[in-house]
Backbone as CSV, one residue per row, in Angstrom:
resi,resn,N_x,N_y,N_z,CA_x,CA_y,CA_z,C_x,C_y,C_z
1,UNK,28.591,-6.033,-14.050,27.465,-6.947,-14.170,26.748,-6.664,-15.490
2,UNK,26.673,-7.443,-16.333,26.024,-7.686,-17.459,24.708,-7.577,-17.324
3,UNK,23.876,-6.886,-18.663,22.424,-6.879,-18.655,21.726,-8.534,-18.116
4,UNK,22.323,-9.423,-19.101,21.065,-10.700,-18.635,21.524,-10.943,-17.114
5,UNK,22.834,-10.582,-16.664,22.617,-11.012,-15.063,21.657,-9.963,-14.067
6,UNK,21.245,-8.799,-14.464,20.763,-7.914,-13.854,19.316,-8.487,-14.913
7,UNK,18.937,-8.692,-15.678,17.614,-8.979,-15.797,16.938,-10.304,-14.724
8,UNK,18.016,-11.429,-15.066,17.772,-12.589,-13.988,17.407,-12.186,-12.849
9,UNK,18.155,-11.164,-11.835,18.019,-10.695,-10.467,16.729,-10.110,-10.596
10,UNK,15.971,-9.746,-11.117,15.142,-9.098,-11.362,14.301,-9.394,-11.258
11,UNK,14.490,-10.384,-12.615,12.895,-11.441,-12.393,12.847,-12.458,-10.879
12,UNK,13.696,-12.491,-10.565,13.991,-13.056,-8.783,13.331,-12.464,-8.051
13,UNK,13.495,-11.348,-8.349,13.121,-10.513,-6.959,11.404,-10.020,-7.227
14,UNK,10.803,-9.908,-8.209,9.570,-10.048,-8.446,8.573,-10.965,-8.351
15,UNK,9.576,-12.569,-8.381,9.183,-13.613,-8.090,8.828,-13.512,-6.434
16,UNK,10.006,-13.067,-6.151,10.290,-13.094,-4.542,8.829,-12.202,-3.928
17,UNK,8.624,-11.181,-4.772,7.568,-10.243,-4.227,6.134,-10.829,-3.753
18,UNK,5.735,-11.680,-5.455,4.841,-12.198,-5.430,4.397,-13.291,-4.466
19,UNK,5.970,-13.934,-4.308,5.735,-15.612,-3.086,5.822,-14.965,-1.514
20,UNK,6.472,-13.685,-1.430,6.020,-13.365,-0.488,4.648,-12.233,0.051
21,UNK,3.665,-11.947,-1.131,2.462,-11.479,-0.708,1.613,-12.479,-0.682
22,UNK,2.010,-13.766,-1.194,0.606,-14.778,-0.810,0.886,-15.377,-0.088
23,UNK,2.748,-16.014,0.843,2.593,-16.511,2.193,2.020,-15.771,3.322
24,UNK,1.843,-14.541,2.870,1.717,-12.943,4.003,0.397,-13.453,4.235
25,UNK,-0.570,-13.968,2.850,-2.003,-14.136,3.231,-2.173,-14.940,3.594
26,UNK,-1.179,-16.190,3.847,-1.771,-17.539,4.129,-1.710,-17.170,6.552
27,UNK,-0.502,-16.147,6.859,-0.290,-16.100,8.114,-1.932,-15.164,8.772
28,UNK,-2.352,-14.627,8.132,-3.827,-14.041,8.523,-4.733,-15.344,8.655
29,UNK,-5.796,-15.251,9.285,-6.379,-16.378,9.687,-8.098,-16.098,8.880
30,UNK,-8.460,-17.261,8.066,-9.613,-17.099,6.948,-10.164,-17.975,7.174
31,UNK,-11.966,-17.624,6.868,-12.725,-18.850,7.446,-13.480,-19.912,6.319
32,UNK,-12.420,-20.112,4.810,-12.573,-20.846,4.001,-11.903,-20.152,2.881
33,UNK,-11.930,-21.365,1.425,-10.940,-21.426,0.590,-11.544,-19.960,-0.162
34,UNK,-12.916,-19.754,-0.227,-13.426,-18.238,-0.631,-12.668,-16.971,-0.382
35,UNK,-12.225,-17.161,1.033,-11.728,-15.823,1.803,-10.559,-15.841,1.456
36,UNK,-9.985,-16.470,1.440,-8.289,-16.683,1.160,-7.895,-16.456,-0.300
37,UNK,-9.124,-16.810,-1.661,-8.927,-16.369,-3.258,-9.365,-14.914,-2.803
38,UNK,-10.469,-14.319,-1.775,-10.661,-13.079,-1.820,-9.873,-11.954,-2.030
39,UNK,-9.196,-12.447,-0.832,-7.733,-12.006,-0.186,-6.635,-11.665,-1.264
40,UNK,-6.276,-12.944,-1.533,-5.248,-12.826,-2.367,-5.164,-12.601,-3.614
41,UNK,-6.675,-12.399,-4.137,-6.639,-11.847,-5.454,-6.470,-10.161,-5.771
42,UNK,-6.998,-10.131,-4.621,-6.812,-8.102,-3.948,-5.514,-8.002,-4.017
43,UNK,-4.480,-9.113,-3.340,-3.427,-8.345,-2.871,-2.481,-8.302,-4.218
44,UNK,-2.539,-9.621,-4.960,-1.778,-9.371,-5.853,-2.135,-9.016,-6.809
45,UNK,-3.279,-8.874,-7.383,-3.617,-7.800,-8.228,-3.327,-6.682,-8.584
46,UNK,-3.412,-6.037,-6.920,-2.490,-4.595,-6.387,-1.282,-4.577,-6.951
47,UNK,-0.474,-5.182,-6.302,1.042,-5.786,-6.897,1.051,-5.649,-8.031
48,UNK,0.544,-6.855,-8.596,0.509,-6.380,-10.180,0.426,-5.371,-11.024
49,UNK,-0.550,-4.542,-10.873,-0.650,-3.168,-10.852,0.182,-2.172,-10.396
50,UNK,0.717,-2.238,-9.224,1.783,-1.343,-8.777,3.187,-1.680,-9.870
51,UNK,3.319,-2.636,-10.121,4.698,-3.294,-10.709,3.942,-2.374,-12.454
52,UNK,3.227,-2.841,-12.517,2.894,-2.168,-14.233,3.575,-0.280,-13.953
53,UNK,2.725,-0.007,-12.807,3.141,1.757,-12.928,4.223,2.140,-12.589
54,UNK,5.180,1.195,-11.793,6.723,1.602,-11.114,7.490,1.434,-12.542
55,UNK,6.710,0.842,-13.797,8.113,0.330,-14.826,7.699,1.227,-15.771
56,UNK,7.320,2.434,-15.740,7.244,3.174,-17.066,8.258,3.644,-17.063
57,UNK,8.671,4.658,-16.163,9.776,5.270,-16.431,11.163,4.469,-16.899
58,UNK,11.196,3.079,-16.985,12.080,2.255,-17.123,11.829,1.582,-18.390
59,UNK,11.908,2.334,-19.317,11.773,1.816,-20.561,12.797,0.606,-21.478
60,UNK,13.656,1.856,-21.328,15.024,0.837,-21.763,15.389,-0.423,-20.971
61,UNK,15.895,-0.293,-19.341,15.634,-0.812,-19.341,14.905,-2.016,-18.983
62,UNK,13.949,-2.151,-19.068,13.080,-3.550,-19.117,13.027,-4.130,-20.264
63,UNK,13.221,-3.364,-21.426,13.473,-3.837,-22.740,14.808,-4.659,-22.610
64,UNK,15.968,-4.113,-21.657,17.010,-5.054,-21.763,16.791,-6.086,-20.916
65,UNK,16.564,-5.938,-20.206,16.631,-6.769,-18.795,15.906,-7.984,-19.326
66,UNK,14.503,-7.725,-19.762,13.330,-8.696,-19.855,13.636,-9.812,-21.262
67,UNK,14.444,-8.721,-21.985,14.138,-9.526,-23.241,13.087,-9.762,-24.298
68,UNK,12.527,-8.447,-24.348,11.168,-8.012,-24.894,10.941,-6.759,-24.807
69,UNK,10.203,-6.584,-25.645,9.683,-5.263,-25.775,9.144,-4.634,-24.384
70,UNK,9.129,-3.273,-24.147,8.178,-2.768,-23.026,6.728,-2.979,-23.056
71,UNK,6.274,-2.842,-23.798,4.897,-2.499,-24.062,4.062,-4.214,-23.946
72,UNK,4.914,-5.299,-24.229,4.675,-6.829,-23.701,4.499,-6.435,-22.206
73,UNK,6.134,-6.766,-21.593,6.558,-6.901,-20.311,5.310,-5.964,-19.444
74,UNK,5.078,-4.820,-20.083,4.099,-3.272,-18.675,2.791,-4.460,-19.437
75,UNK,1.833,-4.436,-20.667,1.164,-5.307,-21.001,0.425,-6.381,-19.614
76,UNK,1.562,-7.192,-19.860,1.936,-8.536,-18.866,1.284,-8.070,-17.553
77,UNK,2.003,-7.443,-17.097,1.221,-6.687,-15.400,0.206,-6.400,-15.692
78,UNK,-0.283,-5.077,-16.480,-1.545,-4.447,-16.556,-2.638,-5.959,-16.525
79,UNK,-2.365,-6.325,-17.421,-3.816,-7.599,-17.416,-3.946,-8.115,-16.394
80,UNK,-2.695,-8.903,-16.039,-3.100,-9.599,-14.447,-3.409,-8.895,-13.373
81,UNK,-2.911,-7.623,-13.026,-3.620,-6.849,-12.138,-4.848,-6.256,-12.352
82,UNK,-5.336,-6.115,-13.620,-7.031,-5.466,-13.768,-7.872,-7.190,-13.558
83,UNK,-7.384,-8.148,-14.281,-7.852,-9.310,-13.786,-8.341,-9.610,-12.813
84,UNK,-7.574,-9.846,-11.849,-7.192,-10.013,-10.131,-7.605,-8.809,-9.653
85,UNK,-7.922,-7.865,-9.742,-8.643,-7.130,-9.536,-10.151,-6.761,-9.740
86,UNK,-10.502,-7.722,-10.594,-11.630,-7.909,-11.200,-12.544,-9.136,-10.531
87,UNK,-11.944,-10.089,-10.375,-11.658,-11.443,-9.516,-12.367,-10.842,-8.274
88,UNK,-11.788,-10.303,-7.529,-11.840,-9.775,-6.010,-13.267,-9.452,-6.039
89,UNK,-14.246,-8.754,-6.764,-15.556,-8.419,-6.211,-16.359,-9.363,-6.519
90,UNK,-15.830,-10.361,-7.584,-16.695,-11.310,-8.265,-16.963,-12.676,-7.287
91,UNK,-15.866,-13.013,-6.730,-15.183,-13.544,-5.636,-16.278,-13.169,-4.497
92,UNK,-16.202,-11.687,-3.654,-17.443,-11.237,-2.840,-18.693,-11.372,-3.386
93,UNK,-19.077,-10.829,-4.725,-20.445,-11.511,-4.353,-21.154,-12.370,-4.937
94,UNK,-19.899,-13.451,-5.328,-20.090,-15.077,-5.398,-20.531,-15.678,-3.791
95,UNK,-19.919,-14.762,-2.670,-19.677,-15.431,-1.419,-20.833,-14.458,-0.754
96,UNK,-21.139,-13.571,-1.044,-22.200,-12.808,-0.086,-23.913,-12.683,-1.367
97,UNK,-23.675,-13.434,-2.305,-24.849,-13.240,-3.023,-25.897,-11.962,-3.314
98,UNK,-24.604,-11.072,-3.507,-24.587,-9.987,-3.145,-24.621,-8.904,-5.098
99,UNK,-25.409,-8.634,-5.735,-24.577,-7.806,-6.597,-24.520,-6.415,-6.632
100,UNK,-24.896,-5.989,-5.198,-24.336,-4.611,-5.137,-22.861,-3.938,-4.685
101,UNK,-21.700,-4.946,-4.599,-20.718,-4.734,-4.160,-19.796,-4.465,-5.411
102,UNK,-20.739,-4.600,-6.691,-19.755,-3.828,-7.784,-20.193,-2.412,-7.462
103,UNK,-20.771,-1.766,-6.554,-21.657,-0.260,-7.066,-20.919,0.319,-5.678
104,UNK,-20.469,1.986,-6.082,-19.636,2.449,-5.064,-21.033,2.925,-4.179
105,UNK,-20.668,3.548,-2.742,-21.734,3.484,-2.058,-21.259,5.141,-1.299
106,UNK,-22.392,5.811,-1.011,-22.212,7.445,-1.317,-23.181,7.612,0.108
107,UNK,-23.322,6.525,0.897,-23.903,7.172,2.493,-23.594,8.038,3.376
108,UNK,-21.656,8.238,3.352,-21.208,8.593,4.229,-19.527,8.508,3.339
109,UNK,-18.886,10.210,3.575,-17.598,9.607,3.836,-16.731,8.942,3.999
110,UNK,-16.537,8.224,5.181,-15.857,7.063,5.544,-16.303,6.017,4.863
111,UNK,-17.725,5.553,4.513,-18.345,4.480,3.995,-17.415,4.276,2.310
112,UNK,-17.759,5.356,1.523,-17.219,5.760,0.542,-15.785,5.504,0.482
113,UNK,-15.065,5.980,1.484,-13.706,5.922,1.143,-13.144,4.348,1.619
114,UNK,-13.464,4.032,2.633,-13.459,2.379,3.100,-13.601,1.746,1.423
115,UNK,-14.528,1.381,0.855,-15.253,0.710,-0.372,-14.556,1.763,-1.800
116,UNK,-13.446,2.374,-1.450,-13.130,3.339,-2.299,-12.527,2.164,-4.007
117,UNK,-12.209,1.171,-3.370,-12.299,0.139,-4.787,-13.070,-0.007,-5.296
118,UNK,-14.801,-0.240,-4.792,-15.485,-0.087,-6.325,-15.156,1.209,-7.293
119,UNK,-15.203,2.214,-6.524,-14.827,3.087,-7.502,-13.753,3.391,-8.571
120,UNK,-12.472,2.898,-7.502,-11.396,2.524,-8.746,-11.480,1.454,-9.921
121,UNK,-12.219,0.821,-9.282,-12.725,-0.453,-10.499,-13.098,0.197,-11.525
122,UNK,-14.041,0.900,-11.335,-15.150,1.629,-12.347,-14.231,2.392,-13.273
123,UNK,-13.542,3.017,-12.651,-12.777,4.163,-13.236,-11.406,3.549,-14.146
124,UNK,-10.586,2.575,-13.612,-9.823,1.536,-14.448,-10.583,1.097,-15.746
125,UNK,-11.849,0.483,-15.918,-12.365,0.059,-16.621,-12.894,1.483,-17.887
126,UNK,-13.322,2.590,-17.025,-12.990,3.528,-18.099,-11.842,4.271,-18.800
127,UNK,-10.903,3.748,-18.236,-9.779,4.225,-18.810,-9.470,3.650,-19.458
128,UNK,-9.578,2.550,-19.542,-9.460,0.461,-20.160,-10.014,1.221,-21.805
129,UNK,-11.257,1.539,-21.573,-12.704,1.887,-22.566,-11.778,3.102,-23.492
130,UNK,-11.232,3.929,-22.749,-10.779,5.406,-23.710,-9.522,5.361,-24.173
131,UNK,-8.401,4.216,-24.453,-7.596,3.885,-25.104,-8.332,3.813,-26.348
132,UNK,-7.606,4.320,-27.432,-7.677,3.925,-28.366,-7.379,3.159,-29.583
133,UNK,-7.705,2.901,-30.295,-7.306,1.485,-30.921,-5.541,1.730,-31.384
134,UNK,-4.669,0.860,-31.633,-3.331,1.029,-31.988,-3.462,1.023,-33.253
135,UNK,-2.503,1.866,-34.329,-2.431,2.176,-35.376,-2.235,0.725,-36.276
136,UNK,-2.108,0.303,-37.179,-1.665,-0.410,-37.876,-0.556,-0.613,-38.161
137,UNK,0.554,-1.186,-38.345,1.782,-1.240,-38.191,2.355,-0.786,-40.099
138,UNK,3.253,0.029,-40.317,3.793,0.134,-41.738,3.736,-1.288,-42.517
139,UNK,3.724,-0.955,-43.770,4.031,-2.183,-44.318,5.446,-2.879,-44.614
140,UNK,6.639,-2.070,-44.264,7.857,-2.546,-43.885,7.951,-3.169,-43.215
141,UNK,7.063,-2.713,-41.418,7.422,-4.268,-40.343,6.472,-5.265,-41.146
142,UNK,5.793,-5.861,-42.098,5.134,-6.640,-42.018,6.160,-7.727,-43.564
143,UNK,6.795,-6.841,-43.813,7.881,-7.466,-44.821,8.397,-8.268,-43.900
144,UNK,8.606,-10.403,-44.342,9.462,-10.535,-43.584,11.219,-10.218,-44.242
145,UNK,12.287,-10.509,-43.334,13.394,-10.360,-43.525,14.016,-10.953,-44.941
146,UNK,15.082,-10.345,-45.670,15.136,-11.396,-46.708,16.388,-12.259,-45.641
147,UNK,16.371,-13.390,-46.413,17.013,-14.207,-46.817,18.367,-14.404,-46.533
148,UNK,19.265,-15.064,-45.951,21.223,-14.570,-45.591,21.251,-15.575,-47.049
149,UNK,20.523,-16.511,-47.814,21.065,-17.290,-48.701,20.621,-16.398,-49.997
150,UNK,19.957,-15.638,-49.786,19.561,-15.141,-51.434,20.049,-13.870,-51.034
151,UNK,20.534,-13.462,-52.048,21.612,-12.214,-52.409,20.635,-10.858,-53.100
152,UNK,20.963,-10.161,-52.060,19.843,-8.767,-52.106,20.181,-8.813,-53.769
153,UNK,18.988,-7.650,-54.534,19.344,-6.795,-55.389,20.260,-5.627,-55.167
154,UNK,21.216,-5.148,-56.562,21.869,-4.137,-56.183,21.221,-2.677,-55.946
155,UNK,21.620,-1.821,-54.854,20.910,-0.976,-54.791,20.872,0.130,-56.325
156,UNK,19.379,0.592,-56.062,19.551,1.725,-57.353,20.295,2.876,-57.415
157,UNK,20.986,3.211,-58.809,21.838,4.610,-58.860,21.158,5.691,-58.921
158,UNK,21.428,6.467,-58.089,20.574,7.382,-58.181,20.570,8.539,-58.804
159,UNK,20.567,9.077,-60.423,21.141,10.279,-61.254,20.890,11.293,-60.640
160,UNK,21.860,12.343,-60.354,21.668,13.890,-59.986,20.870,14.116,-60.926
161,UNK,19.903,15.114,-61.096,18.697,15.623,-61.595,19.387,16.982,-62.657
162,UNK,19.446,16.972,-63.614,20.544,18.567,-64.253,19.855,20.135,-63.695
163,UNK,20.554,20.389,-63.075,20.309,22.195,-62.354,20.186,22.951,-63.266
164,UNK,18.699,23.401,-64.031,18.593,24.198,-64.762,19.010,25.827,-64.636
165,UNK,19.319,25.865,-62.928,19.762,26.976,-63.123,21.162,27.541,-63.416
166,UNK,22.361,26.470,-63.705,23.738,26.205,-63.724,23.890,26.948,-64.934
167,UNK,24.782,27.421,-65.161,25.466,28.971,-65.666,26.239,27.337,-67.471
168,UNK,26.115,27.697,-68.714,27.277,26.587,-69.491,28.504,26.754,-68.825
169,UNK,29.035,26.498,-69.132,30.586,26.263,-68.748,31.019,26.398,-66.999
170,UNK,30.079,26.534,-66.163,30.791,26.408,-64.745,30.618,25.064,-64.083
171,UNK,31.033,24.118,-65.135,30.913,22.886,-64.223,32.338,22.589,-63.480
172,UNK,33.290,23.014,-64.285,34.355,22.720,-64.380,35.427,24.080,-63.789
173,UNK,34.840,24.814,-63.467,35.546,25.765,-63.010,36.270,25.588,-61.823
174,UNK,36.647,26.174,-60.862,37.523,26.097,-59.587,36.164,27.380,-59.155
175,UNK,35.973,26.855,-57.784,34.761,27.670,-56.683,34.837,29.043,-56.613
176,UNK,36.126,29.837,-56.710,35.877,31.252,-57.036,35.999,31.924,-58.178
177,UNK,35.666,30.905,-59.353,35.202,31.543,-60.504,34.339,31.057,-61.557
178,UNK,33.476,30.372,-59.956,32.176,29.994,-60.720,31.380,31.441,-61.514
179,UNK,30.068,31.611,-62.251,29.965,32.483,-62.115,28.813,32.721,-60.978
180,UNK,28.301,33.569,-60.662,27.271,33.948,-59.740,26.244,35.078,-60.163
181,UNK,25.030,34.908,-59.330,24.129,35.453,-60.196,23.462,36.271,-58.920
182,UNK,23.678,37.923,-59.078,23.368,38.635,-58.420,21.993,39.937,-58.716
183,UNK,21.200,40.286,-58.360,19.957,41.202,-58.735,20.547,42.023,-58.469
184,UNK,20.273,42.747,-59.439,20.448,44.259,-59.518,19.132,44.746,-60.389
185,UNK,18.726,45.629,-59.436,17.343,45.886,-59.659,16.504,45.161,-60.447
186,UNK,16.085,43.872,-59.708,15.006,43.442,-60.102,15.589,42.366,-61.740
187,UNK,16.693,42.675,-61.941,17.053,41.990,-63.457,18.444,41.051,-62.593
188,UNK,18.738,39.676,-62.868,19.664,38.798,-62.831,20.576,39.141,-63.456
189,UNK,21.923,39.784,-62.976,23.308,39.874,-63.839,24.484,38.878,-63.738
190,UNK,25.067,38.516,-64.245,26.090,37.270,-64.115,27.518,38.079,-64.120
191,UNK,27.671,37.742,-62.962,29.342,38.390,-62.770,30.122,37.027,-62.421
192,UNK,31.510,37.191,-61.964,32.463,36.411,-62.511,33.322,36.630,-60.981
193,UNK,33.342,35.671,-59.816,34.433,36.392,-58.708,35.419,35.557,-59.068
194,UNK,36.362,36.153,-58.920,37.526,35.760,-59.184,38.550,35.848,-57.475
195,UNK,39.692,35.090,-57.786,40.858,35.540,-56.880,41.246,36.980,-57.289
196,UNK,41.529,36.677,-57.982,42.252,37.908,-58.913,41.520,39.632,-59.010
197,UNK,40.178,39.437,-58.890,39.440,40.495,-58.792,38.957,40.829,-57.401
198,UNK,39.337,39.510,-56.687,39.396,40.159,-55.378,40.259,41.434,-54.818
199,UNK,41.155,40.609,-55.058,42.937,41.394,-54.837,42.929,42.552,-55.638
């Protein structure tokens, strides 16, 4: 199975996720069109969010699969789930005229942990806040591409630089009788290895 057929299945089955967390909300029983955006902005928001954190480790690929970069595709989730997540209290206290249901509530334990989403709200939004800005991109990606009709320049030659420390005459020698340059106390002497002086 080929990447774009395993990306297709993919996006299917995410589709599939999504159409089946908002028929899930339509089988619960709501006492207007308020309760039901309430509802379902919670749930898939969540979703959304869950789908952003299940795909990090899947870098590659979603890059293949999707047809885009990672950082789009995880992107893509993150917004709609802090969105829709955002939605959901605005939603309550549009409907309860209420604006203390953005504020976590510290009466009791259970109270606290029940309402434990304002707090994640809060805390998303500071994490949102302590990203820091993205670098600027080189000025290479911002070169566009040349041209398939205009014909590069030839690349430059590049001169070896002359090795001032190269001995006259061992350019041309054979490797064991270059000469070589060994210290002996502290003063550079030029000896000569040979085959021949090996042996």
């Amino acid at each position: 199975m080929n990447a774009e057929r395993r990306g297709r299945y993919l996006k299917v089955g995410i589709a599939a996720l999504y159409i089946g967390v908002i028929l899930w909300s339509l089988t619960v029983s709501f006492f207007g069109p308020f309760s039901w955006l309430l509802r379902v902005s919670g749930l898939v928001g969540m979703l959304s969010l869950s789908l952003a954190a299940l795909m990090t480790p899947f870098i590659a690929q979603i890059r293949a699969h999707f047809g885009a970069s990672f950082l789009q595709v995880h992107h893509l989730f993150a917004a709609l789930g802090l969105i829709l997540a955002t939605l959901h209290p605005i939603i309550l206290a549009l409907q309860t005229l209420d604006p203390g249901v953005f504020l976590p509530s510290f009466a009791t334990l259970d109270i606290f942990l029940a309402l434990g989403g304002r707090m994640a709200l809060i805390l998303m939004y500071i994490a949102l806040a302590a990203i820091p800005p993205a670098a600027p991109p080189p000025a290479e990606c911002l070169t566009p591409p040349p041209r398939p009709d205009v014909p590069r320049p030839p690349p430059e030659h590049h001169t070896r630089q002359p090795d001032r420390y190269r001995l006259p005459g061992s350019r041309h020698l054979p490797p064991l009788q270059r000469p070589l340059r060994r210290r002996r106390g502290g003063v550079f002497a030029e000896t000569v290895a040979t085959a021949g002086a090996r042996g």
